[in-house]
DRENZA-950616 format. One record per atom (N, C-alpha, C, O): residue in one letter; x, y, z. Coordinates in steps of 0.2 Angstrom, whole numbers, plus 5000, padded with zeros to 4 digits. Layout:
<sites>
AXYZ
...
</sites>
This chain:
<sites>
X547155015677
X547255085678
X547955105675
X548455075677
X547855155672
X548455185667
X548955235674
X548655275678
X549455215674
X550155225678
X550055305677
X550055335672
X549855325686
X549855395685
X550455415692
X550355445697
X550955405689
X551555425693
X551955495689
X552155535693
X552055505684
X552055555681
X552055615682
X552455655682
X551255595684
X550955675687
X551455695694
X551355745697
X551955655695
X552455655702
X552955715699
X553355745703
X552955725691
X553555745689
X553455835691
X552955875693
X554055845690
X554155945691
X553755955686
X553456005688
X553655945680
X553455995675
X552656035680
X552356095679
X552555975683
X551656005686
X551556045693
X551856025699
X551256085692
X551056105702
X550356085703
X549956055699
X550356095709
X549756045713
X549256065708
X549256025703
X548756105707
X548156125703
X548356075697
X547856045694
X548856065695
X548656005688
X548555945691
X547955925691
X549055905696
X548855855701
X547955845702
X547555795701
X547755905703
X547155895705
X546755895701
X546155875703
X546755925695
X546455925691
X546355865687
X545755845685
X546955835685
X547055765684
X546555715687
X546255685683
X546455705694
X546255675698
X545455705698
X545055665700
X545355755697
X544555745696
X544355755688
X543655755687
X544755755683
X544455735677
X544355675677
X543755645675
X544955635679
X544855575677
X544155545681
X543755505678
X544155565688
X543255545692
X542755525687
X542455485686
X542855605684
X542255625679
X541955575675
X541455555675
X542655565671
X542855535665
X542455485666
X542055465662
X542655425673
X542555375674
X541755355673
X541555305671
X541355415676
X540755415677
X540255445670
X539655435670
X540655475666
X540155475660
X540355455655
X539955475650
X540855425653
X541455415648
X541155335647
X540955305652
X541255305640
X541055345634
X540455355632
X540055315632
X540255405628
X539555425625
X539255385620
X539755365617
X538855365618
X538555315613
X538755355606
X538455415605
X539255315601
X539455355594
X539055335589
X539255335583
X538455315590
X537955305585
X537855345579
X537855335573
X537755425582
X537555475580
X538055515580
X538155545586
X538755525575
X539355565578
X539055635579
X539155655585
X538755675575
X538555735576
X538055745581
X538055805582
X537455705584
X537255695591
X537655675597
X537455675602
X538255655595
X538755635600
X539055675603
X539155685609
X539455725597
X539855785600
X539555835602
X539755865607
X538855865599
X538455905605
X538355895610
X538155935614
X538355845611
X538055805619
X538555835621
X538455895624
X539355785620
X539955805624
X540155875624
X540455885629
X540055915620
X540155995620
X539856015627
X540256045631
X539156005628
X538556025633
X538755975639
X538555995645
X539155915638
X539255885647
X540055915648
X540255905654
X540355925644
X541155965645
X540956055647
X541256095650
X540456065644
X540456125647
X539956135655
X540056185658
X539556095656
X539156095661
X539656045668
X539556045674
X540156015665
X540655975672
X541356055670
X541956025670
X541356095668
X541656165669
X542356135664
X542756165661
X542356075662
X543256065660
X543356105651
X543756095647
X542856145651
X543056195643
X543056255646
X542956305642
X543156255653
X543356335654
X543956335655
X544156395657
X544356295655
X545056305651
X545356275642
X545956275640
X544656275640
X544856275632
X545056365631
X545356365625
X545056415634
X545256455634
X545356505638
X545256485644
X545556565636
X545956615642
X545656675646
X545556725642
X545356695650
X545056755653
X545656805649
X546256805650
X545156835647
X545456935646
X545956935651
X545756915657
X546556945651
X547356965652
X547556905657
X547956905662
X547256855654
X547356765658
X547956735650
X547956755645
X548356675652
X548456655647
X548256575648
X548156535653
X548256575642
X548056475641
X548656435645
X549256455645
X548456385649
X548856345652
X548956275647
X548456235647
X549456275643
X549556225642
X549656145642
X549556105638
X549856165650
X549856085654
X549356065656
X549256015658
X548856105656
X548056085659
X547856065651
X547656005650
X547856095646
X547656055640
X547855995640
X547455945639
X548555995639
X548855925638
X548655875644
X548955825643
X548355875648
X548055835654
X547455825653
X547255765653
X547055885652
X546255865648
X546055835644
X545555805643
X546655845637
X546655805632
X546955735633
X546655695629
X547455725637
X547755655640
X547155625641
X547055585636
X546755625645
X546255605650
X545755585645
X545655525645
X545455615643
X544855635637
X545155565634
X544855515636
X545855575629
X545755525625
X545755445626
X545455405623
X546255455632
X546055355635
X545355355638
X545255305641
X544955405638
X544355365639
X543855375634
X543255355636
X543755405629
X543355445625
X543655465619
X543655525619
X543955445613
X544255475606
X543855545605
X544055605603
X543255525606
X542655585602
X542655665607
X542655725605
X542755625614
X542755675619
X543255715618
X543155775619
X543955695616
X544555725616
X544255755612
X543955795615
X544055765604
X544055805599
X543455855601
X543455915598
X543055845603
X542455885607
X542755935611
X542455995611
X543055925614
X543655975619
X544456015615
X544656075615
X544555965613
X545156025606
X544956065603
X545156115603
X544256045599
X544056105594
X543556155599
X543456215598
X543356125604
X543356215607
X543856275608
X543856335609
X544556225609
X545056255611
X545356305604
X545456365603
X545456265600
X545856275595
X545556305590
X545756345586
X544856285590
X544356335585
X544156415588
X543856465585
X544256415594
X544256475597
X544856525602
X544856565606
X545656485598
X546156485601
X546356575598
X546756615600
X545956595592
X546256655591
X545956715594
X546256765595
X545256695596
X544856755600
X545256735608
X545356775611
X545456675610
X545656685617
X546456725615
X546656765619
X546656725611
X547256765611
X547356835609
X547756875610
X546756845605
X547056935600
X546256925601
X545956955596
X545956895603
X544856945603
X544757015607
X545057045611
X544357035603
X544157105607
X543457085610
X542957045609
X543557115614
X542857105622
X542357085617
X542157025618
X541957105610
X541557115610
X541457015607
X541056975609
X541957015603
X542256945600
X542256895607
X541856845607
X542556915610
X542356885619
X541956835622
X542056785625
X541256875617
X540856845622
X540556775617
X540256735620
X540656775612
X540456705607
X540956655613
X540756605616
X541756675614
X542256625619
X541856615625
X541956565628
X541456665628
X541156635633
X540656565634
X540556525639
X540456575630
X539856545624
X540156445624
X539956395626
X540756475620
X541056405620
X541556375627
X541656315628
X541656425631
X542056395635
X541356335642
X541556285645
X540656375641
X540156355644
X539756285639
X539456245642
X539956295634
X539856225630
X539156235628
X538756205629
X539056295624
X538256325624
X538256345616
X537756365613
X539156345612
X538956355606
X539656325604
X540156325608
X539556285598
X540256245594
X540756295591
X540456325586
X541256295592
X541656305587
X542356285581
X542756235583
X542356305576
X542756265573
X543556335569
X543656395569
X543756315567
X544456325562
X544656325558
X545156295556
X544356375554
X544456355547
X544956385542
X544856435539
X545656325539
X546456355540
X546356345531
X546256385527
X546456265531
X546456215527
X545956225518
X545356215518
X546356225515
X545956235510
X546156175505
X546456125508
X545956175499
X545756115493
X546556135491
X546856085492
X547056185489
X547656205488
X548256215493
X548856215491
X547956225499
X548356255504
X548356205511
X548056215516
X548756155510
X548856125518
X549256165523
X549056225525
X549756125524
X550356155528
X550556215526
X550656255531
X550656225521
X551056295517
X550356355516
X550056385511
X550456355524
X549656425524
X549756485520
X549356525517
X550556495519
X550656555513
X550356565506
X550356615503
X550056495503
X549656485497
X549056475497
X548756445493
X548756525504
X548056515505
X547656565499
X547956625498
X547156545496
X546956595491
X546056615494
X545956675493
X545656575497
X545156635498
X545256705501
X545756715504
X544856755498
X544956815499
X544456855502
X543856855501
X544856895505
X544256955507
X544357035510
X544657065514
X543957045505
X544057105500
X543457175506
X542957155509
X543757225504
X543457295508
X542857265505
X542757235500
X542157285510
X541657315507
X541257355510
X540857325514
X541157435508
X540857475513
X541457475520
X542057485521
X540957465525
X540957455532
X541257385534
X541357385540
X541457345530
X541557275531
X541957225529
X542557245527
X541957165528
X542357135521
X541757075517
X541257045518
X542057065512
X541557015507
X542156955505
X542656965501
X541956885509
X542256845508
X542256775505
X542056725508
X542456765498
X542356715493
X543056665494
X543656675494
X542756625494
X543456525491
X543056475497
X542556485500
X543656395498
X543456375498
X543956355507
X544356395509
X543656285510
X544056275514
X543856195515
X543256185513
X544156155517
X544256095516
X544456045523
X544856065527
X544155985523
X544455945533
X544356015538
X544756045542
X543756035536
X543556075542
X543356035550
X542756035550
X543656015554
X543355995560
X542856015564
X542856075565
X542355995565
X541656035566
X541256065562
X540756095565
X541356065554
X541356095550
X540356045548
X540355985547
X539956095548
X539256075549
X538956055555
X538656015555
X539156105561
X538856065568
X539256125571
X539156135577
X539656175568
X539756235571
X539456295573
X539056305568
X539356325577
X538956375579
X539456445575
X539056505576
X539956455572
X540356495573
X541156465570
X541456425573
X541456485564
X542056505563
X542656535564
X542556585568
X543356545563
X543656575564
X543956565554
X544156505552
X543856615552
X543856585544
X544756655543
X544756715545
X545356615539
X545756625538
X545756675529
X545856645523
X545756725529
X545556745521
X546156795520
X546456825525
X546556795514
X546956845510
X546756905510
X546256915507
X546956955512
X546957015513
X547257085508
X547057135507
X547857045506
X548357055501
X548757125504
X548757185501
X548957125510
X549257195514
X549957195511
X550257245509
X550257125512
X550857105508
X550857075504
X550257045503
X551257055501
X551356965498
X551456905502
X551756905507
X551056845501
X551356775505
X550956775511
X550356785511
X551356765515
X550856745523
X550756815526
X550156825529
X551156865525
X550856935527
X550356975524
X550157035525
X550056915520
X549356985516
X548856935517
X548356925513
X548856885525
X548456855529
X547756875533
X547856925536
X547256865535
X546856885541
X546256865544
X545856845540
X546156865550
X545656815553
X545156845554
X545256905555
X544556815552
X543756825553
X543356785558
X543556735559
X542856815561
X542656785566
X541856785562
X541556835563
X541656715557
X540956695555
X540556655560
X540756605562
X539856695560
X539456635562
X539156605558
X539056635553
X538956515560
X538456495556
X538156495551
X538156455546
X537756545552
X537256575550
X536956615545
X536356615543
X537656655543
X537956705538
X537756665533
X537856605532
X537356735527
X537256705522
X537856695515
X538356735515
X537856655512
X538456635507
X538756595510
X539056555506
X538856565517
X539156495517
X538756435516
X538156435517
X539056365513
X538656325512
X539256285511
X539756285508
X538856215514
X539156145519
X539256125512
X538656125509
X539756095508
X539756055501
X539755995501
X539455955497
X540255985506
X540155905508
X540355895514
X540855925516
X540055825519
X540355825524
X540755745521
X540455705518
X541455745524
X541855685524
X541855665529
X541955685535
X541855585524
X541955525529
X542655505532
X543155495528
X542755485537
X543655465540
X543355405543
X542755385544
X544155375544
X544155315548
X543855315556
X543455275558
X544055365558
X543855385565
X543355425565
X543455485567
X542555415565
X542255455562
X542055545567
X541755525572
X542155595567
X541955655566
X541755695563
X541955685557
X541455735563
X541055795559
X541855815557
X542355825561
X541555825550
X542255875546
X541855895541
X541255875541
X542155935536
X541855965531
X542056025526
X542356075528
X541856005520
X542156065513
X541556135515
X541056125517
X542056195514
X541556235513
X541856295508
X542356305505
X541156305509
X541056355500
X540856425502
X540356425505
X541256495502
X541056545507
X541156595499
X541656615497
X540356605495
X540056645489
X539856705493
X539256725494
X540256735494
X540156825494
X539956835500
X539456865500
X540256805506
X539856805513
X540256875514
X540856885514
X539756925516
X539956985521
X539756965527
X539356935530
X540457015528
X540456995537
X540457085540
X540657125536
X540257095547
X540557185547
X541157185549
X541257125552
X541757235548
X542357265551
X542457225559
X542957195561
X541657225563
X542157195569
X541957125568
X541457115572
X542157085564
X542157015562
X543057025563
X543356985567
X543257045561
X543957055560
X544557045565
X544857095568
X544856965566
X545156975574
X545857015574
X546157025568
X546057035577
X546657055578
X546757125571
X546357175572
X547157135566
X547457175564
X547457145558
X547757095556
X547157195552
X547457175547
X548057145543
X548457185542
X548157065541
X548657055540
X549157025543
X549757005541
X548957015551
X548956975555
X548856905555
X549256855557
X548356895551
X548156815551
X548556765550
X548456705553
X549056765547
X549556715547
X550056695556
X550256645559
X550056755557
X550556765564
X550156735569
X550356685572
X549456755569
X548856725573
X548656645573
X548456615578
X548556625565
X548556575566
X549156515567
X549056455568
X549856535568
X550356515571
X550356505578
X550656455581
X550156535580
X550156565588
X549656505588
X549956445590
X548956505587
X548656455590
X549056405590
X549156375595
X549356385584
X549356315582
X550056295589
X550056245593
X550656345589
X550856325595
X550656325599
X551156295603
X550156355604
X549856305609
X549456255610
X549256245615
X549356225604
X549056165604
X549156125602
X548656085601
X549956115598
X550456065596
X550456015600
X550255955600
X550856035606
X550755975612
X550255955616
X550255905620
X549855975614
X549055935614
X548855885612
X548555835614
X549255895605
X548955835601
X549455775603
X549255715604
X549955785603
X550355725607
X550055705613
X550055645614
X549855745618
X549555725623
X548955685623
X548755645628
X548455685616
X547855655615
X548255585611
X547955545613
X548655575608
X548955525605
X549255485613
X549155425613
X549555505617
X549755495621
X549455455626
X549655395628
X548655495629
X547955445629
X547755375626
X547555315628
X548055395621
X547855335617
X548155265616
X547855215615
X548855295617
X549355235618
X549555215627
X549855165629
X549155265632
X548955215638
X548355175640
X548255125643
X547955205635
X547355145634
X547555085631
X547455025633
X547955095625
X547955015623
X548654975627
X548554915627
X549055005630
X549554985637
X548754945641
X548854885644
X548354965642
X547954945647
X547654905646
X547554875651
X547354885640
X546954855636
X547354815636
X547054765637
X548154785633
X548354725632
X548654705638
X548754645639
X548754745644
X548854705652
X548354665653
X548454615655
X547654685651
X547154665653
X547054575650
X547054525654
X546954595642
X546954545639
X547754485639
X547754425637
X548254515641
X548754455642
X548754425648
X549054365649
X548354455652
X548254425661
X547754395660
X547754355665
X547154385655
X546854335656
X546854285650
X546654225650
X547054295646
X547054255639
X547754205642
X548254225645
X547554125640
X547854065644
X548154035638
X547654025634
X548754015634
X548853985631
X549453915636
X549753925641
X549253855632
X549253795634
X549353805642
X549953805644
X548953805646
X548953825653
X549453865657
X549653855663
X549653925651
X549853965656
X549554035653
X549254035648
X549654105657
X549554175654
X549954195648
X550254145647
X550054235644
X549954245640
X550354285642
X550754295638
X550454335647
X550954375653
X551354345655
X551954375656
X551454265655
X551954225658
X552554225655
X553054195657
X552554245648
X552954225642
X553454275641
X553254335640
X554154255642
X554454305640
X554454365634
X554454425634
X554454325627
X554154365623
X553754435624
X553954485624
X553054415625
X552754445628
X552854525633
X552654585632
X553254495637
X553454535644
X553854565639
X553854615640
X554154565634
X554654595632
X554254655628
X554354705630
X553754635622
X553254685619
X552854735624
X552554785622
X552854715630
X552454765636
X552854815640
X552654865643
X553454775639
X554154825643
X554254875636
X554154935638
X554354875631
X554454915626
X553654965627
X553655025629
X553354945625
X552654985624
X552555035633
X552255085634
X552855005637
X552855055644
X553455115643
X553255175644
X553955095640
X554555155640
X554355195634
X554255255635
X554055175628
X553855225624
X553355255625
X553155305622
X553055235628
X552355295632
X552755345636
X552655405635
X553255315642
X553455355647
X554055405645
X554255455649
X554355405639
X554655455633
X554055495629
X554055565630
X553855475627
X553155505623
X553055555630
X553155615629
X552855545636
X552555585641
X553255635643
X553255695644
X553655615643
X554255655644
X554255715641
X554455775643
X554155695633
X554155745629
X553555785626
X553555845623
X553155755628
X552455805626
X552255855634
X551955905633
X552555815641
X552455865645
X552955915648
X552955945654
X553555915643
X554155945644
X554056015639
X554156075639
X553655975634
X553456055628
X553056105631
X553156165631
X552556065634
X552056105640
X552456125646
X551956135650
X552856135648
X553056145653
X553256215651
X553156265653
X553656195644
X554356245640
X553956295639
X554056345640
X553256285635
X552856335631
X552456375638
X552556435641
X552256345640
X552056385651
X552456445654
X552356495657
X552956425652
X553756445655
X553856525650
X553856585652
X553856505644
X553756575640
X554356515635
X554656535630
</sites>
């Protein structure tokens, strides 16, 4: 059992305590899902994360804000017991992190949708030219009529073929650079998109290239404010930076767990394998760098809570 003294620390009040202590229950009892089929795997976990309530904090009720510390908990938890589950519960978060923050009512209700685990969503930033340096994003989209017409490409899409709905990032050209940005809110289903390739990774999830040939969308696809898109997709990504350390951080209490396990039972020349000072020494090291890693991943979420 991974060291839950932590949760003792100031950064939390009771409601994480407790939330902590019944995800994990959860967790214990359905975790992990059969990864045979990854894209039959992550809809299940969509549909059991949204039916045990814990994706109605992947986002914010109308004049609620995102709880930080509850993500970095949800996603802690998720990931020492379930890698797939973690990524099942972030991209609802994060694929839908700009309609919880600048959506209009009517945008809303697709988040209600995802918060209940009843449709996927995904993020679409990253293009074939454009990693990090979202300022050299080049898909575009251009007036048309009532609407906009949006043609390029985007690339390491997470959930990208198994999505119910995008948040698709397009040039606007209001200024130069990152201010001639802006977000769209695509479904599925919209004609002119089409899946090019889904990529394979080490850790396997649905990801994927996509090709967006003159998709219109109407005006109220449009989140927030023309030209916006850059600021917005900023926004999301800082609340859910500390996330991602909290789901690595999962990860690195499992394998703490995993090797107590295996040095308490594995016997060399009749002793444990625990008995060894060597040893004791790589497991005291691997305890303080988790209880740093936790310091500083629940110190970000405390700080970002805090304003």
């Amino acid at each position: 059992m991974s060291d839950r003294t932590f949760l003792d620390w100031p950064f939390f009040e009771p409601r994480h305590r407790d939330l902590a202590a019944r995800l994990d229950a959860w967790c214990a009892a359905h975790l992990p899902v059969d990864h045979g089929d990854v894209d039959a795997a992550c809809r299940r976990l969509v549909t059991m994360l949204g039916e045990g309530g814990w994706l109605s904090h992947s986002g914010a009720a109308a004049g609620e804000r995102l709880d930080v510390r509850a993500l970095c908990l949800i996603r802690e938890t998720l990931a020492r017991h379930d890698g797939l589950a973690d990524f099942a519960f972030a991209m609802q978060g994060l694929g839908m992190g700009a309609v919880s923050l600048y959506g209009s009512e009517d945008q809303r209700d697709w988040l209600a949708r995802t918060r209940a685990g009843t449709a996927i969503s995904a993020f679409a930033l990253t293009e074939p030219g454009s990693g990090s340096d979202v300022a050299a994003l080049a898909t575009t989209a251009v007036r048309d009529g009532q609407g906009w017409r949006l043609n390029g490409e985007k690339t390491y899409i997470s959930n990208g073929g198994i999505a119910d709905l995008y948040v698709i990032f397009a040039r606007t050209d209001e200024a130069p650079g990152a201010r001639g940005l802006s977000a769209f809110l695509m479904p599925a289903g919209v004609a002119g998109l089409e899946v090019v390739e889904r990529i394979e990774v080490m850790a396997p999830h649905p990801l994927a290239h996509l090709k967006l040939t003159d998709v219109v969308l109407p005006e109220a696809a449009l989140i927030g404010e023309p030209g916006a898109g850059f600021r917005i997709a900023m926004s999301v990504l800082d609340h859910f930076r500390p996330t991602v350390g909290a789901a690595a951080l999962g990860f690195a209490r499992r394998a703490l767990d995993e090797a107590l396990a295996r040095v308490k039972s594995r016997r060399v020349q009749g002793a444990a394998l625990a008995e060894l000072q060597l040893v004791q020494g790589h497991l005291a090291d691997m305890a303080v760098d988790i209880d740093a890693a936790a310091l500083l991943v629940y110190r970000a979420a405390w700080a970002k809570d805090s304003g």
